[in-house]
C-alpha positions as CSV (number, residue, x, y, z in Angstrom):
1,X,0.0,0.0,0.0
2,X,1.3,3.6,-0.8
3,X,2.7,5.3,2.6
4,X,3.0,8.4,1.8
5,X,1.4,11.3,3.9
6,X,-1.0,11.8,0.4
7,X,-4.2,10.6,1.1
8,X,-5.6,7.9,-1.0
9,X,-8.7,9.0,-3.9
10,X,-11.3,7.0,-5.1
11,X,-13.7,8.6,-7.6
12,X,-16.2,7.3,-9.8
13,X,-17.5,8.6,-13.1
14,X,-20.8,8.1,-14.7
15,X,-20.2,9.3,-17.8
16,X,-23.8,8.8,-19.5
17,X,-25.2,6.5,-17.6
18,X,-28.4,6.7,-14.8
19,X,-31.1,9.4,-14.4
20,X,-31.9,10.8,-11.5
21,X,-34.0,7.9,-9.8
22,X,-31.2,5.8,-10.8
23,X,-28.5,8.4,-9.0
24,X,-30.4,8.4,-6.0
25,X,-30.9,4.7,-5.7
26,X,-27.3,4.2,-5.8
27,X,-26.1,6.7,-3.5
28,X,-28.5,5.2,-0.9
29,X,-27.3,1.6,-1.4
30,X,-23.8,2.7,-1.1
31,X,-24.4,4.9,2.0
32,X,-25.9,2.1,3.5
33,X,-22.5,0.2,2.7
34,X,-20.0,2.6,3.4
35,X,-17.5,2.3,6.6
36,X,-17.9,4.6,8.9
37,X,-14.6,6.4,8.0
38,X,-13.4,5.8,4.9
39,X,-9.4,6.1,4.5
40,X,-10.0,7.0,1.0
41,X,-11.2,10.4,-0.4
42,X,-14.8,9.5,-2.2
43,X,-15.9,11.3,-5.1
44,X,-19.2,10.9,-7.4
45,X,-19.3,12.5,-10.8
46,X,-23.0,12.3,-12.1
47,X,-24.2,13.5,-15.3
48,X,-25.0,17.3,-14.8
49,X,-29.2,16.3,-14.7
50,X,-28.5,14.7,-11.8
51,X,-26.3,16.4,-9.7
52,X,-28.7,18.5,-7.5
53,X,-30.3,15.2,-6.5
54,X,-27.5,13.8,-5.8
55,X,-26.1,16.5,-3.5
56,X,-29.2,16.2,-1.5
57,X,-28.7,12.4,-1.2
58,X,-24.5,13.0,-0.2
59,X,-25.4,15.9,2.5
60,X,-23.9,14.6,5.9
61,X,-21.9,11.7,3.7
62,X,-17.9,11.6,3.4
63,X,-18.5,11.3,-0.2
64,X,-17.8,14.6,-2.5
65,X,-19.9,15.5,-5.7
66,X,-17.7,16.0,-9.1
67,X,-19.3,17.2,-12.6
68,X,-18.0,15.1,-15.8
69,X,-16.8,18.5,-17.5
70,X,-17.3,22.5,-17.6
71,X,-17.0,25.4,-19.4
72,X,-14.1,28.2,-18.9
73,X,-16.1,30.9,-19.4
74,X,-18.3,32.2,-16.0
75,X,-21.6,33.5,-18.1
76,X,-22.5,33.8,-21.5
77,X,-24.1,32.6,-25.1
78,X,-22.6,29.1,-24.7
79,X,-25.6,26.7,-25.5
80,X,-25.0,23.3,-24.0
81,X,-22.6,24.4,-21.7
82,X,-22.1,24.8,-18.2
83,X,-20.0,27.0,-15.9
84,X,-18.2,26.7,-12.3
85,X,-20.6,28.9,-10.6
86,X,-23.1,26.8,-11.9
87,X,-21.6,23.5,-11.1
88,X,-20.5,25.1,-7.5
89,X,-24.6,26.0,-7.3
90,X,-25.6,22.6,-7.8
91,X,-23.3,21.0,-4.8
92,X,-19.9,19.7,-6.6
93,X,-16.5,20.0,-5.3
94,X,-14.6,18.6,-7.7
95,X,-15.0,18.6,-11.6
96,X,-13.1,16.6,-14.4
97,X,-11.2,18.1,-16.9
98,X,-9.5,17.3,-20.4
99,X,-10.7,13.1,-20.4
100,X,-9.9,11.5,-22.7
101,X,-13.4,10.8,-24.0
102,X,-13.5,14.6,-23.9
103,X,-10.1,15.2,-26.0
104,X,-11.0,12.2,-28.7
105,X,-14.7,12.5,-28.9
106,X,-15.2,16.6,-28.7
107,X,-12.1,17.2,-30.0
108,X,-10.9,18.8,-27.0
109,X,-6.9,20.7,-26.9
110,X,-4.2,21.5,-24.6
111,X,-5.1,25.0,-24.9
112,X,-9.2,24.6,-24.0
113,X,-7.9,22.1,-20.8
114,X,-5.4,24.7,-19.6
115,X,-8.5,27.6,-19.7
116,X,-11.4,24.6,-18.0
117,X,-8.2,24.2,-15.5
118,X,-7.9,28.2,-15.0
119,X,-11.3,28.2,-14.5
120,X,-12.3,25.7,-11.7
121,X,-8.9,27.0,-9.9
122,X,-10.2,30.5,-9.6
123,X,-13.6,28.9,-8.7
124,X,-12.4,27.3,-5.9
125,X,-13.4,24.2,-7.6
126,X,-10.7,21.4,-7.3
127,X,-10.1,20.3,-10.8
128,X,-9.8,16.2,-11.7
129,X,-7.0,16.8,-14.4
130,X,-6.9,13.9,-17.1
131,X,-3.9,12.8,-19.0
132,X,-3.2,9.8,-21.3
133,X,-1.9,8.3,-24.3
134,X,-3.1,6.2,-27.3
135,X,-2.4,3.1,-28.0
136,X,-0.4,4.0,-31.3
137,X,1.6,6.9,-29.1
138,X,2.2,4.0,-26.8
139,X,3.5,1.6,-29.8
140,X,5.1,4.6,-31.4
141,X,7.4,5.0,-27.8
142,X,5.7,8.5,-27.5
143,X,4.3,8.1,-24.1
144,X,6.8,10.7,-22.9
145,X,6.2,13.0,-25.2
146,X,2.7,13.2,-25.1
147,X,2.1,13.4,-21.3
148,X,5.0,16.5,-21.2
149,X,3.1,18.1,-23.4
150,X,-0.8,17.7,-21.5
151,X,0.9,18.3,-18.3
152,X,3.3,21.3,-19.1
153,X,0.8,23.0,-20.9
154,X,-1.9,22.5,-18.6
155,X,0.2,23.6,-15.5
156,X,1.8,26.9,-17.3
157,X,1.5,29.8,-14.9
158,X,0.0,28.4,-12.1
159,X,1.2,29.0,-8.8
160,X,2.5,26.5,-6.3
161,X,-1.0,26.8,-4.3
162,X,-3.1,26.2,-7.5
163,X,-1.1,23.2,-8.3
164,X,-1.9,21.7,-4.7
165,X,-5.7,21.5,-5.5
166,X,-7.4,18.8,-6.7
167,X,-5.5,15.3,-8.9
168,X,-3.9,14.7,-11.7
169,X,-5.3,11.5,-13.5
170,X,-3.4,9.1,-15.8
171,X,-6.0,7.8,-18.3
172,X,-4.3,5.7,-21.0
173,X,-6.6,6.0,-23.8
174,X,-6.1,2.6,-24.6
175,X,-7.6,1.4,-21.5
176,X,-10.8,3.0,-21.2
177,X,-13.5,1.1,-21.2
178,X,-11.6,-1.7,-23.4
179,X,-11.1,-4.3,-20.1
180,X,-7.2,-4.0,-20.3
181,X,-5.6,-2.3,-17.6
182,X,-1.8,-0.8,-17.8
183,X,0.7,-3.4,-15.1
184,X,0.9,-1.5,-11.9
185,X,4.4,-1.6,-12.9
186,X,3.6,0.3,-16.1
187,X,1.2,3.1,-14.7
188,X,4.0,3.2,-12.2
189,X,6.3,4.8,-14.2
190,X,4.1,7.4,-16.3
191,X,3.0,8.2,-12.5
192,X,6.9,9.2,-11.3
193,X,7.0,11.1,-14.9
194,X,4.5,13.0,-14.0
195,X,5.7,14.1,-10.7
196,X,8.6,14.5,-11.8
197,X,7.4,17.1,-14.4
198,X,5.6,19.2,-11.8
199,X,9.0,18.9,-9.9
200,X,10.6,20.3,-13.2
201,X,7.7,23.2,-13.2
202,X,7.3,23.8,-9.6
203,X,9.0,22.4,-6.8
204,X,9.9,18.7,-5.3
205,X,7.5,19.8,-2.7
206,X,4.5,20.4,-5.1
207,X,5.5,17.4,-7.0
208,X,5.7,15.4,-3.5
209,X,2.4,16.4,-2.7
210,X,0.4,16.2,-5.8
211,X,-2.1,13.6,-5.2
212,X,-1.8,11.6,-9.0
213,X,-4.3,8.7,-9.6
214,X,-4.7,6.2,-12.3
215,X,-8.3,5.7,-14.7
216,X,-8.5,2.3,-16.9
217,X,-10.9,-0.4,-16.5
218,X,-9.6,-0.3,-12.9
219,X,-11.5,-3.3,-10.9
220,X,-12.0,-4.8,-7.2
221,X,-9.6,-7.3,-8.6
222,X,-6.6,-5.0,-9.6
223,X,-7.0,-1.8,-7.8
224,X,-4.9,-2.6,-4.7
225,X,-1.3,-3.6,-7.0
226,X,-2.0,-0.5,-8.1
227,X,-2.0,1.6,-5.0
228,X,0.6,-0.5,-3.8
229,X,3.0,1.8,-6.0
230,X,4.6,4.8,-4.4
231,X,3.3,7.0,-6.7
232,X,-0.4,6.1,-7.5
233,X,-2.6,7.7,-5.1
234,X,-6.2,6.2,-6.1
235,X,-8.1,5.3,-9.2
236,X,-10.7,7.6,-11.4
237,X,-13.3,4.5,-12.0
238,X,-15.7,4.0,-15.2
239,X,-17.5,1.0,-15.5
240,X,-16.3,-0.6,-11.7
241,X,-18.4,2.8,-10.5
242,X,-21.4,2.1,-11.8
243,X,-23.1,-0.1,-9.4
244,X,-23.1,-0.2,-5.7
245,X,-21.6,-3.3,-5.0
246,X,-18.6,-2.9,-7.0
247,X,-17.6,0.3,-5.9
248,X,-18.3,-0.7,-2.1
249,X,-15.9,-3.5,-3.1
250,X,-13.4,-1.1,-4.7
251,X,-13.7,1.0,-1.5
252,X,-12.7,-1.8,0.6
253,X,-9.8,-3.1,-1.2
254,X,-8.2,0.4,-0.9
255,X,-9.0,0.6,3.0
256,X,-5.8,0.8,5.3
């Protein structure tokens, strides 16, 4: 298990999946599973129809509320979109930004991340900061190319408190939602690259207390060799998150 003084983070995203009867049936069965302090930091991130609802449901639980995504801008003719203030409004504490469903699917860049990252900083909204390669960067040997690049841009002209705030996750693209999961001593290694980049941009402290978790069909059944590592910190979880029983199990598995 990972002894450092960084605490351990365990969040689950929806993506599109369950309306709001669905939300609230879930957070009730997993309230009803929960330890009564959890070692881990819990985090929800519902689709933005449910996350009212949900906030109601979470009120006097250890578990957060996260939105899937925002907009950088705080008002304005942006149809579809959403805003910090707006996401603060509705109960969330914690917001994702720059997945990799996001950056492949919606065609998101460097340049829009770094602004969604500005945003929720200046919010007060910790941010749940995605990296990863794809599977031809991996076979190409660009993986350190490519996750200098997300993290350096993202991170430019931040200060040290900023950078304290929320996670950095490592998503390789080819393991979302595909049932293959990187070896912990794989993820391992992009993990110390990437503290070791916000050592190169900040400081060793910054980089030393960066909490930096790992998304990628992560499972009851692999989680805790992957929080064995020194520098995994938790798991961002898709599909694992999605029913009650799984995550309590997940949960579990990552308690001290």
């Amino acid at each position: 298990m990972n002894t450092t003084p960084r605490r351990l983070w365990l969040g689950g995203n929806w993506k599109m999946f369950k309306t709001i009867p669905e939300a609230i049936r879930f957070i009730r069965d997993l309230k009803a599973g929960l330890p009564p302090s959890p070692t881990a930091e819990i985090i929800l991130a519902p689709a933005f129809t449910a996350l009212q609802a949900a906030a109601r449901e979470l009120e006097g639980s250890p578990v957060l509320l996260a939105a899937q995504d925002v907009h950088w801008v705080e008002a304005g003719a942006f149809t579809g979109e959403i805003s910090t203030r707006m996401l603060i409004d509705a109960g969330c504490s914690y917001c994702i930004i720059g997945h990799s469903e996001r950056r492949h699917w919606f065609h998101e860049s460097d340049k829009e991340v770094h602004e969604k990252l500005k945003a929720c900083l200046q919010a007060g909204l910790k941010p749940v900061f995605c990296v990863g390669e794809t599977l031809e960067e991996r076979e190409n040997g660009k993986v350190r190319e490519v996750i200098r690049r997300q993290v350096l841009t993202a991170v430019a002209n931040f200060s040290e408190q900023e950078m304290t705030q929320g996670v950095i996750a490592y998503e390789p693209v080819w393991a979302i939602g595909t049932g293959k999961t990187a070896t912990p001593e794989a993820a391992q290694e992009v993990h110390a690259l990437i503290r070791r980049l916000l050592e190169e941009a900040f400081n060793k402290r910054v980089a030393m207390e960066k909490r930096i978790v790992y998304g990628g069909s992560v499972t009851p059944e692999t989680i805790k060799g992957l929080v064995s590592q020194p520098d995994i910190d938790g798991a961002l979880v898709g599909g694992a998150s999605l029913k009650a029983e799984s995550f309590l199990a997940l949960i579990t598995e990552v308690q001290a």
